[in-house]
C-alpha positions in Angstrom: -194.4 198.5 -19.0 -192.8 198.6 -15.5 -190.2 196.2 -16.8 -189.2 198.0 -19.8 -189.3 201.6 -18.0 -186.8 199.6 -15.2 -184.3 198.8 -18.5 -184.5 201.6 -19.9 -183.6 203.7 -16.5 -180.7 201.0 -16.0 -179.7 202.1 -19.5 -179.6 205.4 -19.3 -177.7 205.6 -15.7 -175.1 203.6 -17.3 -174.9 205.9 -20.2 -174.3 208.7 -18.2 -172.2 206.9 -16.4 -170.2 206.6 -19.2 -170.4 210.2 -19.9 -169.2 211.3 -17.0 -166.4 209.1 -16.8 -165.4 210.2 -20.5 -165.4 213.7 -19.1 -163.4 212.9 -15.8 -160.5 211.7 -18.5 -161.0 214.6 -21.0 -160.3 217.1 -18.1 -157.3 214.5 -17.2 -156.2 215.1 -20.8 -156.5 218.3 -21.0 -154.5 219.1 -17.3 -151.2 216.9 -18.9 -151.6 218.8 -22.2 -151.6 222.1 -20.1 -148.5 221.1 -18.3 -146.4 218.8 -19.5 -143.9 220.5 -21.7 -143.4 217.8 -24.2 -147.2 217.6 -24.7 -148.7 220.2 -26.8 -152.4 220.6 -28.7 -152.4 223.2 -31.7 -154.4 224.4 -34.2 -158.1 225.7 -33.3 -159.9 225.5 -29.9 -163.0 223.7 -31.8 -159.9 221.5 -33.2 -158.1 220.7 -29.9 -161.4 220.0 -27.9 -161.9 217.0 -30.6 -158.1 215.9 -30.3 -159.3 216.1 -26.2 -162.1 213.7 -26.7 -160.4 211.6 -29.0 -157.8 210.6 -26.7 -159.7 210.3 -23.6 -162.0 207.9 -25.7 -158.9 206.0 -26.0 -157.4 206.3 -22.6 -161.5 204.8 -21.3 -161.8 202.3 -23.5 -158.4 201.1 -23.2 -158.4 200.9 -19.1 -162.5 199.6 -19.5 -161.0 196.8 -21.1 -158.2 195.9 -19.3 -160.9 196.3 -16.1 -163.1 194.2 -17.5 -161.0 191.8 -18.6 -159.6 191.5 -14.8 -162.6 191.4 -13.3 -164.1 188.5 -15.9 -161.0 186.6 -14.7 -161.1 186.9 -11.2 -164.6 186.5 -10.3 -164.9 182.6 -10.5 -162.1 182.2 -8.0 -164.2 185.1 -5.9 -167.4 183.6 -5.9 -166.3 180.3 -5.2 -164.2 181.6 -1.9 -167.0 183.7 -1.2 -169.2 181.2 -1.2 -166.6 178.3 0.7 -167.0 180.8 3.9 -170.7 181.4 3.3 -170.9 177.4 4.4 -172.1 176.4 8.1 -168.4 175.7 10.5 -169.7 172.1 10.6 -169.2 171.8 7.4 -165.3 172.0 7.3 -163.3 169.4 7.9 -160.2 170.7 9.1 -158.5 173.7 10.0 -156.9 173.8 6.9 -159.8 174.0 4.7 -161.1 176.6 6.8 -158.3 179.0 6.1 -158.1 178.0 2.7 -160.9 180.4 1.1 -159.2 183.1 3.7 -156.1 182.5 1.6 -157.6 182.7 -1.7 -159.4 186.2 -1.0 -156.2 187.4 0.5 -154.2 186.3 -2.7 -157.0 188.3 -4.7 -156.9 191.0 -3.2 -153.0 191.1 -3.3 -153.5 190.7 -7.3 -156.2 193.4 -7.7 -154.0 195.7 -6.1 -150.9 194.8 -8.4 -153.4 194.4 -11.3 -154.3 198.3 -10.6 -151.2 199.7 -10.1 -149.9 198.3 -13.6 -152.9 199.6 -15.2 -151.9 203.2 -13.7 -148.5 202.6 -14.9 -149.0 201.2 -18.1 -152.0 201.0 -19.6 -152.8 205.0 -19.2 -149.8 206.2 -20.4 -149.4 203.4 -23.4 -153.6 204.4 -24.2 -152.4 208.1 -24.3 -149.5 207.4 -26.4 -152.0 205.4 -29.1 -154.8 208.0 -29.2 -151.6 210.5 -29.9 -150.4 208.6 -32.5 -154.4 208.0 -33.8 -154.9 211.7 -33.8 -151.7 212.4 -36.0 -153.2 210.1 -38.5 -156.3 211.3 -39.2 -154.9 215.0 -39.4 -155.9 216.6 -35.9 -152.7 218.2 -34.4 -151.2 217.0 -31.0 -147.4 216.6 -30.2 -146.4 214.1 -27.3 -142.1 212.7 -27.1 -140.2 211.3 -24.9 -140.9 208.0 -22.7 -141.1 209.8 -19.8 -143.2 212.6 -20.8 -145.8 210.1 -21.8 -145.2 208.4 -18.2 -146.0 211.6 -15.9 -149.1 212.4 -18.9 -150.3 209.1 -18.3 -150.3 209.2 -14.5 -151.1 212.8 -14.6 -154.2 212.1 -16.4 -154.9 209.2 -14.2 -154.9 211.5 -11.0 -157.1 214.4 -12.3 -159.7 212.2 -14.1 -160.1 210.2 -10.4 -160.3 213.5 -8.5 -162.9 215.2 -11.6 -164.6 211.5 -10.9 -164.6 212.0 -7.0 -166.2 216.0 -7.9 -169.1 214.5 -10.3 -169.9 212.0 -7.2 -170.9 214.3 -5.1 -174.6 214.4 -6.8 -175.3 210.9 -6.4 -177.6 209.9 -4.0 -175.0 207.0 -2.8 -171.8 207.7 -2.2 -172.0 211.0 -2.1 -170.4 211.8 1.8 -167.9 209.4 0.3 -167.3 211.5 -2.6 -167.1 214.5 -0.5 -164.5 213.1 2.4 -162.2 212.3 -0.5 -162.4 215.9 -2.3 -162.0 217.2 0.6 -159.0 215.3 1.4 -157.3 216.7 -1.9 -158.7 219.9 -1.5 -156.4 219.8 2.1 -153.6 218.4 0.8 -153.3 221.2 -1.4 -153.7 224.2 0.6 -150.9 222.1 2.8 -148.7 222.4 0.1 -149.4 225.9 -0.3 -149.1 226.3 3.0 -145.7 224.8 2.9 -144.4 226.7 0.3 -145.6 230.4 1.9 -143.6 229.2 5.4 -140.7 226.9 4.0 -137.8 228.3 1.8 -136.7 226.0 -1.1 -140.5 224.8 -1.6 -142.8 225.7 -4.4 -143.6 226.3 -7.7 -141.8 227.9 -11.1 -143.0 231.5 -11.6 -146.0 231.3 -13.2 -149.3 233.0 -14.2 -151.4 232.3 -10.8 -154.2 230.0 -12.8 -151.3 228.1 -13.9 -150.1 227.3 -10.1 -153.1 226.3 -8.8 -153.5 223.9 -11.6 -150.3 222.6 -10.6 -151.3 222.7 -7.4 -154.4 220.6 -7.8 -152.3 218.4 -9.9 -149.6 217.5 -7.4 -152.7 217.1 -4.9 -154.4 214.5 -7.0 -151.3 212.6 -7.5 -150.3 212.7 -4.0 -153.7 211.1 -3.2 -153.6 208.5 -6.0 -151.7 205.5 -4.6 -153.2 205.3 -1.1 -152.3 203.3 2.1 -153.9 203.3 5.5 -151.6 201.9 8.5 -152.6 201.4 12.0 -150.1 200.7 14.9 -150.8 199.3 18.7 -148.0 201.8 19.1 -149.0 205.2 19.7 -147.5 207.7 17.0 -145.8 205.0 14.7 -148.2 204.3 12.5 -148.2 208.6 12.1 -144.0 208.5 11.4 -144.8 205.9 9.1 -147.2 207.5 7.2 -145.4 211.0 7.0 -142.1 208.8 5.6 -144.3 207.4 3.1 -145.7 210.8 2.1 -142.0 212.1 2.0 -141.1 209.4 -0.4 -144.0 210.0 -2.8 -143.7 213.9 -2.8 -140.1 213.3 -3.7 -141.5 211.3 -6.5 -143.9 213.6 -7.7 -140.8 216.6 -7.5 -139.1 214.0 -10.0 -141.7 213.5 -12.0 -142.7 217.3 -12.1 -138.8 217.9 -13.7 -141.1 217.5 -16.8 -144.1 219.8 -16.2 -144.0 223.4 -16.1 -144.3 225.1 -13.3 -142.3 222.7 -11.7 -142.3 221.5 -8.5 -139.2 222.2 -6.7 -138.3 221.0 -2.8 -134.5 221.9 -2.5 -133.0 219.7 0.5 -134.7 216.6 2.4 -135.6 218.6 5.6 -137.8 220.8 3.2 -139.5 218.0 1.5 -139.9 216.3 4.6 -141.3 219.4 6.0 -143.8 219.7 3.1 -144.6 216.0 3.9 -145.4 216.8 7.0 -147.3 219.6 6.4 -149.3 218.0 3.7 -150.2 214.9 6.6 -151.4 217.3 9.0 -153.6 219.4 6.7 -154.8 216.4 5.8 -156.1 215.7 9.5 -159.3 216.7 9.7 -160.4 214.4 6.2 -159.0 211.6 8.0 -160.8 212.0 10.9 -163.9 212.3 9.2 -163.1 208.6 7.1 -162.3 207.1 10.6 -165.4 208.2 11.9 -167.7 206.9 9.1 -166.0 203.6 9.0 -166.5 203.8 12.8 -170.5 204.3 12.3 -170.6 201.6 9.6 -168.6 198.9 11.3 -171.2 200.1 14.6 -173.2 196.8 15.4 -177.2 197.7 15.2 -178.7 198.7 18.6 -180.3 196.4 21.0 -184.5 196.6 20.7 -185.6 197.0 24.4 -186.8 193.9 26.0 -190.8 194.1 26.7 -190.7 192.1 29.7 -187.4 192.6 31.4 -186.5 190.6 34.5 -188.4 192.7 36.9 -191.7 193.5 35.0 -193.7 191.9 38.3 -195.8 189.0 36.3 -195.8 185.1 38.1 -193.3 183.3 37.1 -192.7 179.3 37.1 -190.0 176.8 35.9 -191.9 176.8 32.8 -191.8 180.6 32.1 
């Protein structure tokens, strides 16, 4: 009875895992359908919540696959690494064999990370453009032309159905302060660019109804935090000018991308989008303090029990003892 209750728990958990992460990419779909211009939903609401559904069933079992797929293929070559360094250091027999499983985990790690980014560059905007097509078929009503419209959709629903993903985190019990740092740091990087655009001319939005911004807002935030990179520098205050020319480049990016969203996102000049950059990076701050503090506490070695009998606790003692 304990057993089958234990199943049946697993079960569920992963059907609501499921759930939720169907969700996270509905509310993706629907953010790209709201502002892309060359993506459009008609007919009834009952109508377009099912063409919603449809299409983020798509876009979940298409990237599910491709991640599972990935993952099946890599994890012989992990284990078997894994398990080469897991050995006793007598065991090698030369330096070289040593550093071989080192190699092989670096090389994987290197190819999860490529293996990722084409799936947020491919395989979301291609899984969008099929349940489009899928839709049109069976008589449901959605519109969506252009190669790069379908590229910004794609990514655009990649970016709000990880930051709707990061929200739904926050009520488990693991992971949740996780969950939280990382809302947190999009909910910063937004008010940044809001920030930006109140005290820097060029920056900002289309005119807009005010909902509509701080969609877009929230939008350019999730994107912004999508493809992330930590750096760190024995050299005071580069690893910072780094980071803020990084962020430069990618909001010039997004500005690019967002030629084909309405309201767009305009920075006019590169002092004001390197001002926004830098904006954005500092806003962003106090999130990053708070990640570098709770990798800080888990890389913290346990603490030392007291000795009992320290040096001085006044008992005989012999060359025996």
């Amino acid at each position: 009875m304990t057993v089958t209750g234990g199943r049946g728990h697993g079960r569920t958990g992963r059907g609501a895992g499921v759930l939720l992460r169907l969700a996270s990419v509905a509310a993706g779909v629907a953010v790209a359908a709201l502002l892309v211009v060359d993506f459009r939903l008609t007919g009834s609401a009952g109508r377009q919540v099912l063409v919603v559904g449809v299409m983020a069933a798509f876009v979940s079992a298409g990237v599910g696959a491709v991640s599972s797929l990935t993952g099946l293929l890599m994890r012989p070559s992990l284990r078997r690494a894994q398990g080469l360094l897991a050995q006793e250091p007598g065991l090698w027999g030369s330096d070289r064999e040593f550093f071989a499983p080192v190699r092989r985990l670096m090389f994987l790690g290197v190819l999860q990370t490529l293996v990722g980014l084409l799936v947020l560059l491919t395989v979301y905007p291609l899984a969008l453009w099929a349940g489009v097509r899928i839709c049109g078929a069976v008589g449901l009503s959605a519109r969506l032309t252009g190669l790069w419209p379908v590229f910004v959709s794609g990514l655009l629903v990649a970016a709000v159905a990880t930051t709707v993903g990061t929200f739904f985190a926050l009520f488990r019990r693991r992971g949740g302060r996780a969950a939280a740092r990382s809302l947190a740091a999009v909910l910063l990087n937004a008010a940044g660019l809001a920030l930006a655009w109140l005290v820097l001319d060029g920056v900002g939005l289309d005119s807009a109804p005010g909902w509509r911004q701080v969609i877009a807002l929230c939008a350019v935030a999730s994107l912004f935090m999508l493809p992330r990179i930590t750096l760190s520098l024995p050299v005071p205050g580069v690893a910072s000018i780094v980071l803020v020319a990084y962020h430069c480049l990618l909001l010039w990016l997004i500005c690019a991308a967002f030629a084909f969203v309405d309201p767009r996102l305009d920075a006019d000049g590169f002092w004001q989008l390197a001002g926004a950059a830098a904006i954005m990076w500092a806003a962003e701050w106090p999130a990053r303090l708070a990640v570098g503090r709770a990798q800080a506490a888990a890389a913290r070695p346990a603490p030392v029990l007291p000795d009992p009998f320290p040096p001085d606790h006044g008992f005989p003692s012999g060359p025996l003892y």
